[in-house]
C-alpha positions as a LaTeX table, in Angstrom:
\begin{tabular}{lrrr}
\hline
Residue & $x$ (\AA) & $y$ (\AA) & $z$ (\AA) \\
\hline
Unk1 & 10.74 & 173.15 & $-13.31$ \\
Unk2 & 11.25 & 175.74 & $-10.60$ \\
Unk3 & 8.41 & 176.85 & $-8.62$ \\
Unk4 & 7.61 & 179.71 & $-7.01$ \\
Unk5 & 7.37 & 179.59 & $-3.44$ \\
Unk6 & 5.19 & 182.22 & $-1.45$ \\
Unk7 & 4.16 & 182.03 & 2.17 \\
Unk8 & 0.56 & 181.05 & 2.16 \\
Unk9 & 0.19 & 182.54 & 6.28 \\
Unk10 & 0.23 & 186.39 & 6.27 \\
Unk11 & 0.79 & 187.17 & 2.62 \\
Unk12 & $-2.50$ & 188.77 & 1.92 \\
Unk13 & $-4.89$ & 190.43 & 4.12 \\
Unk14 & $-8.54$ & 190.06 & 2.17 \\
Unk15 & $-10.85$ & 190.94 & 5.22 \\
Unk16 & $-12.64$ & 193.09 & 2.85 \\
Unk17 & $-14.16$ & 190.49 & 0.61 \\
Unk18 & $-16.83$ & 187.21 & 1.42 \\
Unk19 & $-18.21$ & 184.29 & $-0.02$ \\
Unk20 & $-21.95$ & 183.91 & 0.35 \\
Unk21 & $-21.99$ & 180.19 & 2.13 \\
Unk22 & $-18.38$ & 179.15 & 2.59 \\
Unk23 & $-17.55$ & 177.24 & 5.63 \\
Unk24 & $-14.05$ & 177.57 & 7.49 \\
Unk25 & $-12.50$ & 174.35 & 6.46 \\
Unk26 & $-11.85$ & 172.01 & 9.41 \\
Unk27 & $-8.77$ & 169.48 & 9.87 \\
Unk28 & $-9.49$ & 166.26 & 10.81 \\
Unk29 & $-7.71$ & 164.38 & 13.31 \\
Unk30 & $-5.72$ & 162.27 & 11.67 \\
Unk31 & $-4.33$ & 165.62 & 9.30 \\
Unk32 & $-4.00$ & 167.00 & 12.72 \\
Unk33 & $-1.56$ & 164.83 & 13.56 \\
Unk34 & 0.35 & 164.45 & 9.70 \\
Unk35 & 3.71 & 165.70 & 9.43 \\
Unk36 & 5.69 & 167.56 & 7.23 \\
Unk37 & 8.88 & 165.75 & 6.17 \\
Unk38 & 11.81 & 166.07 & 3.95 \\
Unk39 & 12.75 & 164.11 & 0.30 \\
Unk40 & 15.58 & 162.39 & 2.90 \\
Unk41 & 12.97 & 160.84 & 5.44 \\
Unk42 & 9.95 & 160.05 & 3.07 \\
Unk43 & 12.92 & 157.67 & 1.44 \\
Unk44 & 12.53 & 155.71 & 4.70 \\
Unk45 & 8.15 & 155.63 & 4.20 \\
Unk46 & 5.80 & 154.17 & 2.03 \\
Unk47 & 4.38 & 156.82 & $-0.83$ \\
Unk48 & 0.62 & 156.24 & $-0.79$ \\
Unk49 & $-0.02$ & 159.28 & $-3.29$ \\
Unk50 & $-0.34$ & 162.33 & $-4.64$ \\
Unk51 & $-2.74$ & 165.42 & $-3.16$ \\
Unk52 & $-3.22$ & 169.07 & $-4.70$ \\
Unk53 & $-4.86$ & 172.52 & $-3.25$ \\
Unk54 & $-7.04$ & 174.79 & $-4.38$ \\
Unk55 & $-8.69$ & 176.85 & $-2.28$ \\
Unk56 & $-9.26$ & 180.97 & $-2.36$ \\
Unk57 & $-7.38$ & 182.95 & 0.16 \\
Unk58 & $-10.87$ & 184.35 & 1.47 \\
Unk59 & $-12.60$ & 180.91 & 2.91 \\
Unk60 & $-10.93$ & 179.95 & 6.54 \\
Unk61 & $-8.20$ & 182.62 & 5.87 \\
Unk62 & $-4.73$ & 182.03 & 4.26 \\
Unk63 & $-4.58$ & 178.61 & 6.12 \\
Unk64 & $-7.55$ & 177.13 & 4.17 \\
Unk65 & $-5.39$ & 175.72 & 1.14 \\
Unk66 & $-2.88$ & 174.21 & 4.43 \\
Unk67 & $-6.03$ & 172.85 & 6.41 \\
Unk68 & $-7.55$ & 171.42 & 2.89 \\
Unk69 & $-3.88$ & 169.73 & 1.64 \\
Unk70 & $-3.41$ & 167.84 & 4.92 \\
Unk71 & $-7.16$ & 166.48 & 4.82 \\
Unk72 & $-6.47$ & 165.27 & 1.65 \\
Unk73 & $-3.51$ & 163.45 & 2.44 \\
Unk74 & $-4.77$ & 162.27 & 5.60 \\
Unk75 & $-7.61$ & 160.82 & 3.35 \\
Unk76 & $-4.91$ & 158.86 & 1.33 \\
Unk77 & $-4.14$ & 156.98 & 4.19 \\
Unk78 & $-0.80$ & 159.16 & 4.71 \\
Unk79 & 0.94 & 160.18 & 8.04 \\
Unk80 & 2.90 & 162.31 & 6.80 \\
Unk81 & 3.82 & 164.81 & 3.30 \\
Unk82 & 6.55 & 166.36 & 1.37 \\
Unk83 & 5.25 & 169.54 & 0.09 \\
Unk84 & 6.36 & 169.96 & $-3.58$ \\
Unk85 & 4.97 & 173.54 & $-4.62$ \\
Unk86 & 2.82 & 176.44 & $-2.82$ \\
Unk87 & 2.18 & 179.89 & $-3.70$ \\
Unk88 & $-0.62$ & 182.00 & $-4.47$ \\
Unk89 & $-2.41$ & 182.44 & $-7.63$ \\
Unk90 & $-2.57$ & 186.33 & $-8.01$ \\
Unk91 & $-6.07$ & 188.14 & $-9.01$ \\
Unk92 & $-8.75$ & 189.97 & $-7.83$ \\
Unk93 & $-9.96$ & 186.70 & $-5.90$ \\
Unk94 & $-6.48$ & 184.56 & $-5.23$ \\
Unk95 & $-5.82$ & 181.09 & $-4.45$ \\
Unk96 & $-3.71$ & 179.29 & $-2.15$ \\
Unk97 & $-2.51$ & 176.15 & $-4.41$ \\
Unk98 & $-0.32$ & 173.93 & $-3.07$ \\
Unk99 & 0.98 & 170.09 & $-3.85$ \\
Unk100 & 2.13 & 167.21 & $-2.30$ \\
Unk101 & 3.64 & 163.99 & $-1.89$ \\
Unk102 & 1.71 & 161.24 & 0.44 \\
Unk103 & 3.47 & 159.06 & 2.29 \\
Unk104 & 2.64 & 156.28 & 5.35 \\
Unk105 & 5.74 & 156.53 & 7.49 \\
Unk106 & 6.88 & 154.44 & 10.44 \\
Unk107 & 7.19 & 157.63 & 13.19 \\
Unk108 & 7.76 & 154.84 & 16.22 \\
Unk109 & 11.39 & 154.49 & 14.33 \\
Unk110 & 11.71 & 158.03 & 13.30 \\
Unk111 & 10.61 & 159.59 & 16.90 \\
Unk112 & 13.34 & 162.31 & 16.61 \\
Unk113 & 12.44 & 163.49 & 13.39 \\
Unk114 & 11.81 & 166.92 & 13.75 \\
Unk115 & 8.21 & 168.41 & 12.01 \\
Unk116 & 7.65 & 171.80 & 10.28 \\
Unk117 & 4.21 & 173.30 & 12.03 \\
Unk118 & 1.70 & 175.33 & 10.86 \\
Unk119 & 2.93 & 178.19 & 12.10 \\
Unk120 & 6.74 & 177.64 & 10.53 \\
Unk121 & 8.26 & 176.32 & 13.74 \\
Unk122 & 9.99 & 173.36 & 13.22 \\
Unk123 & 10.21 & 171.49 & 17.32 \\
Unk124 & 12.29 & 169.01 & 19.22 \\
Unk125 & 12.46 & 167.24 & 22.04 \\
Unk126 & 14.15 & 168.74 & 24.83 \\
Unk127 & 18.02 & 166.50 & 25.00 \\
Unk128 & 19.18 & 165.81 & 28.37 \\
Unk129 & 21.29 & 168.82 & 28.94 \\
Unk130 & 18.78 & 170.90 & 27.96 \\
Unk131 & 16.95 & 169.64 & 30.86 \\
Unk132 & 19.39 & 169.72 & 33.49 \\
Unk133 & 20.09 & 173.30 & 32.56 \\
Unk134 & 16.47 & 174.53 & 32.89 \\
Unk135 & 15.89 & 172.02 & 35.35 \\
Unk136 & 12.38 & 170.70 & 33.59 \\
Unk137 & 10.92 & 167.60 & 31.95 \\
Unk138 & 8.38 & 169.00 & 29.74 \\
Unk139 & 8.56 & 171.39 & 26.70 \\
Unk140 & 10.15 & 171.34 & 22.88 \\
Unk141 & 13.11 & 173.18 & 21.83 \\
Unk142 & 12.75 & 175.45 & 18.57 \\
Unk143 & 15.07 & 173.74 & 15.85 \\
Unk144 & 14.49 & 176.06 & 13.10 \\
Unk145 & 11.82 & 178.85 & 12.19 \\
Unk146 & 10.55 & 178.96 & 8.27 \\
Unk147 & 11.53 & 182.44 & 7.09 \\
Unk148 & 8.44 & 184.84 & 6.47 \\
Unk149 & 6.12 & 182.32 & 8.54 \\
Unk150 & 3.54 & 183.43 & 11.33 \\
Unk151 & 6.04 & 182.30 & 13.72 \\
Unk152 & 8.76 & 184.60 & 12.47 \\
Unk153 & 7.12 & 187.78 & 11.96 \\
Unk154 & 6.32 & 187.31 & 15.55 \\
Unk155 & 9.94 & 187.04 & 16.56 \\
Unk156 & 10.06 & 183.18 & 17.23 \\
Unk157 & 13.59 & 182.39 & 16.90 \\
Unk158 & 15.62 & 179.03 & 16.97 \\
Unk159 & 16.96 & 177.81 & 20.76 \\
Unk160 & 13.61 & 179.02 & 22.30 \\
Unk161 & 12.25 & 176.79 & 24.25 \\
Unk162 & 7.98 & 176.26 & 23.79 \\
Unk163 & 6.81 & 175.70 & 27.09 \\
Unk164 & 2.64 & 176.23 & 26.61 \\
Unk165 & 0.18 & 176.88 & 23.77 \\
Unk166 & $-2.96$ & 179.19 & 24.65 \\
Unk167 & $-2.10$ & 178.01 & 28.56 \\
Unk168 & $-1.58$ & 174.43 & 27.71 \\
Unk169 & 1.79 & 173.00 & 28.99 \\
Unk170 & 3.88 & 171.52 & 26.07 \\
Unk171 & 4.80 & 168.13 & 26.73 \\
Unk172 & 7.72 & 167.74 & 24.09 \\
Unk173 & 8.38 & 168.29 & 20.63 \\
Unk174 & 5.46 & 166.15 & 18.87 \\
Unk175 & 2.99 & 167.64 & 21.55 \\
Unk176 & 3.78 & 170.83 & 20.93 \\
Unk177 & 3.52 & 170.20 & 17.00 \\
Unk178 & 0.53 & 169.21 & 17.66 \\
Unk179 & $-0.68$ & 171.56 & 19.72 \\
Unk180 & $-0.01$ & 173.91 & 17.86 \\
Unk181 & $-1.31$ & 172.38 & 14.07 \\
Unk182 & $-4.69$ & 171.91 & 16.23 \\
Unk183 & $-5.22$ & 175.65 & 17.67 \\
Unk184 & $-3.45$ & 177.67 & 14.62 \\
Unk185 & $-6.01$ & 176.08 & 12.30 \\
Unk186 & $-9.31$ & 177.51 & 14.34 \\
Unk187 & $-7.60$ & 180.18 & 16.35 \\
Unk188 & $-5.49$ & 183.62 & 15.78 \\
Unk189 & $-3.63$ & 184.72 & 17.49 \\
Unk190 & $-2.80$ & 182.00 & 18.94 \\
Unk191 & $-0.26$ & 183.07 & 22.17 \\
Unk192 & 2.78 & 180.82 & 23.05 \\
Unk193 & 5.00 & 180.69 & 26.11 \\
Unk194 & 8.69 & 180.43 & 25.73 \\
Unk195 & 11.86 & 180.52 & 27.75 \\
Unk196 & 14.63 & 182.63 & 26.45 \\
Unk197 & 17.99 & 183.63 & 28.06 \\
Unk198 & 16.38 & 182.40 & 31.34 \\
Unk199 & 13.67 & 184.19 & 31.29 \\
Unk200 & 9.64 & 183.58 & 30.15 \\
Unk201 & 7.67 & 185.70 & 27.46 \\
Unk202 & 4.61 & 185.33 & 26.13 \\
Unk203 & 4.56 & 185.91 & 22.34 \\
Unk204 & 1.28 & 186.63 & 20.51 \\
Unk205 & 1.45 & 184.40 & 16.51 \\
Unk206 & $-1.08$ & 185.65 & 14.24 \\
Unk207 & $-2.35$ & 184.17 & 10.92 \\
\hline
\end{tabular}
């Protein structure tokens, strides 16, 4: 079965519509810290089960169906999820939907596995020459950006380096994951630092 896959950040704007009572969902820490993985690295992990998402497009904006998943998971005891479907239900009132894997997975052995964040950057560690050339310890190089994301309608593109998140110095790749995971789900726009071609820029990601 092939699913659809649509962007759940960004695809609709609903600002127009409410729900009497609805709260902005909330991550906990522990989905906070969760991370995305491939089929290839969960074969490494421990599945621990299966979560699903439901949630319209209009409660905590098109990240409430990303915020609710990764509680979910979290709440299965998981570190860490393979997303296996997400789109949007079309309608007057859509849904984000998306499912997923749960797996427990061993990250002290899998350190440079890189994570996908919520806003569709995927970060790494900075490697040694990396350093030496921009003559720094801290901040995460940008591996890969997930096409139509937050992240690449703002122009994020791969070999940038992340240096800060809303003024907050990126340590390294997992930092700046989670960094960014933390803010993105309470805050838009959220506005990141980056070195490119030598120089610094300060680019502005909304949801």
């Amino acid at each position: 079965m092939i699913t659809r896959t649509v962007p759940l950040i960004g695809a609709l704007s609903l600002a127009g519509f409410g729900l009497a009572g609805c709260q902005t969902l909330q991550p906990t820490p522990e989905a906070v810290a969760l991370r995305t993985i491939t089929p290839v690295v969960a074969q490494e992990c421990k599945h621990v089960g299966i979560a699903s998402s439901f949630q319209p497009v209009i409660v905590g904006g098109m990240s409430a169906a990303q915020v609710d998943i990764r509680n979910k998971v979290a709440g299965l005891g998981g570190n860490a999820m393979v997303i296996t479907s997400q789109y949007i239900t079309p309608g007057q009132y859509p849904h984000g939907n998306i499912s997923a894997e749960a797996y427990k997975c061993n990250f002290t052995a899998q350190q440079a596995t890189p994570t996908v964040t919520g806003v569709g950057l995927i970060l790494s560690d900075l490697s040694s020459d990396v350093k030496a050339s921009l003559e720094r310890n801290a901040g995460a190089v940008v591996k890969s950006v997930v096409e139509d994301s937050p992240a690449w309608k703002a122009n994020v593109i791969p070999n940038d380096v992340l240096i800060a998140v809303n003024g907050e110095q990126v340590k390294n790749g997992s930092h700046g994951s989670l960094l960014l995971n933390t803010v993105f789900a309470t805050t838009s726009p959220v506005q990141v630092e980056i070195l490119r071609k030598g120089g610094t820029r300060t680019i502005s990601i909304a949801k």
